[in-house]
C-alpha positions in Angstrom: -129.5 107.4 182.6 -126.1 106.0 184.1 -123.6 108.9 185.1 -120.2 108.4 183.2 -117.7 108.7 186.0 -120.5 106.3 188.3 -119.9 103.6 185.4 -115.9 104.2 186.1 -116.1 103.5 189.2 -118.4 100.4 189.1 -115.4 99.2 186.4 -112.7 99.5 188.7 -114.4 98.3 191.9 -115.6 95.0 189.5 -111.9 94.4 187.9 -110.2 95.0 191.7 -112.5 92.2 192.9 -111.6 90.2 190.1 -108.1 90.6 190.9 -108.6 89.6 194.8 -107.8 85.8 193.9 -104.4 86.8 192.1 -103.2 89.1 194.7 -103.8 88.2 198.0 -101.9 90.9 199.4 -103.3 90.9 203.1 -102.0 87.2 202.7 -98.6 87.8 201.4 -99.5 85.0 198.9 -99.7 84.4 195.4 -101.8 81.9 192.5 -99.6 81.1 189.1 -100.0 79.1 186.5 -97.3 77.0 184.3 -97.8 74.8 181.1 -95.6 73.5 178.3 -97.8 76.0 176.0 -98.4 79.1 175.8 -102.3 79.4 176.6 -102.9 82.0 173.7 -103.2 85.9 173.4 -106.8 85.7 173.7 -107.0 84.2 177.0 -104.9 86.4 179.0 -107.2 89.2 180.1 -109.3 86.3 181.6 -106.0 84.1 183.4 -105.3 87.6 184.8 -108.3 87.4 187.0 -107.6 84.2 188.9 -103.2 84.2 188.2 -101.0 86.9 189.4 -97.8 85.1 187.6 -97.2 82.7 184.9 -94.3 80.2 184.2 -92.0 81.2 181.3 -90.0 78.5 179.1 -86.4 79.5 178.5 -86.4 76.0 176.6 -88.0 73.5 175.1 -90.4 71.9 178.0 -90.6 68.4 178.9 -91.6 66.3 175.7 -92.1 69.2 173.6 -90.2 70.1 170.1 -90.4 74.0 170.2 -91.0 76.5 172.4 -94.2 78.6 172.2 -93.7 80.8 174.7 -90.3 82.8 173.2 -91.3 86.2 172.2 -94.0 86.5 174.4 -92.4 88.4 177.5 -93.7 91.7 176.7 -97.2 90.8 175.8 -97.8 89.1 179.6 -95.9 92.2 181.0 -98.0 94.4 179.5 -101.0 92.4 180.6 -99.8 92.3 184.0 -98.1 89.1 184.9 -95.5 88.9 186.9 -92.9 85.6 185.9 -92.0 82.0 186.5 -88.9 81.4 184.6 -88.0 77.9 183.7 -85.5 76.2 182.1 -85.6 72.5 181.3 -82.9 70.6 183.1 -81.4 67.1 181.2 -82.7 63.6 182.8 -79.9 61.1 184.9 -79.3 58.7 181.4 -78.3 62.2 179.7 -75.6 63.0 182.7 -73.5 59.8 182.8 -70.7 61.6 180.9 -69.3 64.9 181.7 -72.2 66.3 184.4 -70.4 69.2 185.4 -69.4 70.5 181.8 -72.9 70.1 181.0 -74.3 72.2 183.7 -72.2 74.6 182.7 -73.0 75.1 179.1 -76.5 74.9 180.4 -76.1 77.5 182.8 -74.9 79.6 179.8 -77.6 78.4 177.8 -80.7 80.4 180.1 -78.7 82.6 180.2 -78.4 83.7 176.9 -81.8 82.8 176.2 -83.0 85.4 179.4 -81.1 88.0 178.1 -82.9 87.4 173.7 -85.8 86.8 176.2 -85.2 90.6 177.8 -85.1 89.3 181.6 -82.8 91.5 183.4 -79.9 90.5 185.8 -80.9 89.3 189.0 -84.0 87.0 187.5 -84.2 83.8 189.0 -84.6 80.8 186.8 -85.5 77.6 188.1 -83.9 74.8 186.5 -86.8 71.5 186.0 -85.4 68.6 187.6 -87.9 65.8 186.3 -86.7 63.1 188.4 -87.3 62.3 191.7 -85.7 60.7 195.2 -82.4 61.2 196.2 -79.9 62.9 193.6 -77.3 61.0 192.3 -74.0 61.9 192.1 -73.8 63.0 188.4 -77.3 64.6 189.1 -76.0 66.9 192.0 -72.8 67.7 189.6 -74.9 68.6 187.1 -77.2 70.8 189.4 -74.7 72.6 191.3 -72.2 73.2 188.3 -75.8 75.0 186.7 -76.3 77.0 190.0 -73.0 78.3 189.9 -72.9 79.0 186.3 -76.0 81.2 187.0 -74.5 83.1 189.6 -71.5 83.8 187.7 -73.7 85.4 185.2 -75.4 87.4 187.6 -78.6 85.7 187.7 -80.1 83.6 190.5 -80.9 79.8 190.4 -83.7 78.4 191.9 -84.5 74.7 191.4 -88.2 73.1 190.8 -88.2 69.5 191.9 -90.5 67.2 194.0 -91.0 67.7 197.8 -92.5 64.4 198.4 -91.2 61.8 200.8 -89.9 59.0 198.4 -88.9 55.3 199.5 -85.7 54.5 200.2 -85.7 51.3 201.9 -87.2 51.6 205.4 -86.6 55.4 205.0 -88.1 58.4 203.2 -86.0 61.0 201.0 -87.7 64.2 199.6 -85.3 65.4 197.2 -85.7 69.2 197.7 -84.4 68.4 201.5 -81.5 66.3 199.7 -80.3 69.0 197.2 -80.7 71.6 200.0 -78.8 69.3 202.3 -75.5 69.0 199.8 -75.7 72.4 198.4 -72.8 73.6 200.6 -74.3 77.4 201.5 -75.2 78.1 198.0 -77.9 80.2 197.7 -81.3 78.4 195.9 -85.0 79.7 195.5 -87.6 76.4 196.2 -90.3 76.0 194.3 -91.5 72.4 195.2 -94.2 70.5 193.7 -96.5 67.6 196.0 -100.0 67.5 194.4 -100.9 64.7 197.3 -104.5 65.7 198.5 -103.5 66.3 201.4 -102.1 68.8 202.0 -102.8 69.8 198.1 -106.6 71.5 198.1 -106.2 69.7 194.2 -107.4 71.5 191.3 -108.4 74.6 193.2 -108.3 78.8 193.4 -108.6 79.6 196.5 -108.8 83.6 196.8 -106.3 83.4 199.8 -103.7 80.5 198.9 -102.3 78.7 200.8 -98.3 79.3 201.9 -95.5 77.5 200.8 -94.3 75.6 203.6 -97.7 74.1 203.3 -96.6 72.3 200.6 -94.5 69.9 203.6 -91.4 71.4 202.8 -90.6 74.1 205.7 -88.3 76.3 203.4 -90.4 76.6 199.9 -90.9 79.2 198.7 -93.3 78.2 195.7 -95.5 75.5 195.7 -97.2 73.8 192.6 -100.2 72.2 194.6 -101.8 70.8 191.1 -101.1 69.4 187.9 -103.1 68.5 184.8 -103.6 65.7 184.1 -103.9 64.6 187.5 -102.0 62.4 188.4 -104.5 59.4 190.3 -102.6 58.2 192.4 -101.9 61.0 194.8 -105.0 62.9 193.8 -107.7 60.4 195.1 -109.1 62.3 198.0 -109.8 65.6 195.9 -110.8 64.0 192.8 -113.8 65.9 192.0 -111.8 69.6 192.0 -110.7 68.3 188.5 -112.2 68.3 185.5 -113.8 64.6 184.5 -110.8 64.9 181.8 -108.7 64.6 185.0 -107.3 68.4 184.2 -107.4 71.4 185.8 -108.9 74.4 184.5 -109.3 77.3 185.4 -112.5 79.7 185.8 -113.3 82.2 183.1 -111.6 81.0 180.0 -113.2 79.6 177.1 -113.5 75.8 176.4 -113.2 74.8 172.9 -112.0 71.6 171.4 -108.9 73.7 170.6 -109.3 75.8 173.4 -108.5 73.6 176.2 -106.5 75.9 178.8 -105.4 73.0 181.4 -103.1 74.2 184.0 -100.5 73.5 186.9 -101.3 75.6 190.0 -98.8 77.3 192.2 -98.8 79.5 194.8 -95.8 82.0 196.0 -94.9 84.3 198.7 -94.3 86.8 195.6 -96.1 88.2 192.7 -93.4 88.0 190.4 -91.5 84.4 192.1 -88.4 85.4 189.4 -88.2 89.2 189.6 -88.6 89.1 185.7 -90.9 92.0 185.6 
């Protein structure tokens, strides 16, 4: 017969184990997730085991028509999670008039969406800049004009673009380095994405992740390391991490034909990147 309290303690020594992979404390580093939609109620309790943080859509995402993800702040609290909190930044062709005004009704535009969302002051949202290489000029109005818009609502930017060398000519251009490089002492959080295999382990979960800086960029301090679907040309050398749909998935939640829980895989110095908790 098992003893009640021996049961308990079997429980929590199992569930801390499971938990080893999203909090690698003894590390000082961090697994997340991000998608364009939300992965479900259902599959929570089992993202938890392998994810200490998940991204968080102030916006529409890239391609998308809603957002599935509004509403849902408490429920991934109360499961644990700390947050990622995007907002989805406009493309060059959209910036050609006006940059600045528009990063500043944008700026507005988290904002107000953080605060219906219930993220306190002092959360830092990253704004998704799409494109890559060097900034352009209305690109770098647009960005900076956001960043200061967030500050002067007493929130903190943070940025998440590419931190892969780029051609240029006979030179490269990483364009985390270039927005850093122009930002004139304003104060940024970098969360860089380079799913090149290597230094990108591909679609993996390793239960001691690897640190930013990894990621090639010296001053990161988040790094998405995969991306579903993969993308092939970068990915060649860890092709066989990923699913043969070429997505990542993660271990311990369900596969159904309308199931499918692909991720992006980050990893963080922090349990909760944007202090959303």
């Amino acid at each position: 017969m098992s003893h009640p309290l021996r049961a308990c303690v079997l429980a929590a020594v199992a569930l801390g184990a499971g938990l080893l992979r999203a909090q690698s404390a003894a590390d000082g580093t961090y697994l997340g997730f991000d998608r364009n939609q939300y992965p479900g109620d259902e599959n929570l309790r089992a993202l938890r085991r392998t994810f200490a943080y998940a991204g968080y859509w102030l916006n529409n995402p890239p391609g998308e028509r809603g957002n599935s993800w509004i509403g849902k702040r408490a429920t991934l609290r109360a499961a644990g999670y700390g947050f990622l909190v995007i907002f989805n930044g406009r493309l060059y062709q959209e910036l050609k008039r006006n940059p600045q005004i528009l990063g500043q009704a944008d700026a507005q535009s988290a904002i107000a969406s953080a605060q219906r969302e219930g993220f306190p002051h002092a959360t830092v949202i990253f704004l998704d800049i799409e494109e890559g290489g060097r900034m352009l000029a209305e690109q770098k109005a647009y960005i900076y004009a956001w960043v200061d818009g967030l500050a002067a609502g007493a929130y903190h930017a943070g940025v998440y673009c590419s931190g892969m060398p780029a051609s240029e000519g006979r030179a490269t251009i990483v364009t985390a380095e270039d927005i850093r490089a122009n930002a004139q002492g304003r104060k940024i959080v970098y969360w860089v994405t380079n799913d090149a295999c290597p230094p990108s382990p591909g679609c993996a979960f390793p239960e001691h992740p690897p640190r930013p800086s990894r990621s090639g960029v010296p001053f990161a301090d988040l790094w998405q390391f995969a991306q579903s679907p993969r993308r092939k040309t970068f990915t060649s050398q860890c092709v066989a991490n990923y699913d043969r749909d070429g997505n990542c998935y993660p271990p311990g939640v369900e596969r159904a034909p309308h199931l499918h829980v692909d991720v992006d895989v980050n990893t963080s110095t922090a349990a909760d990147p944007s202090r959303g908790r």
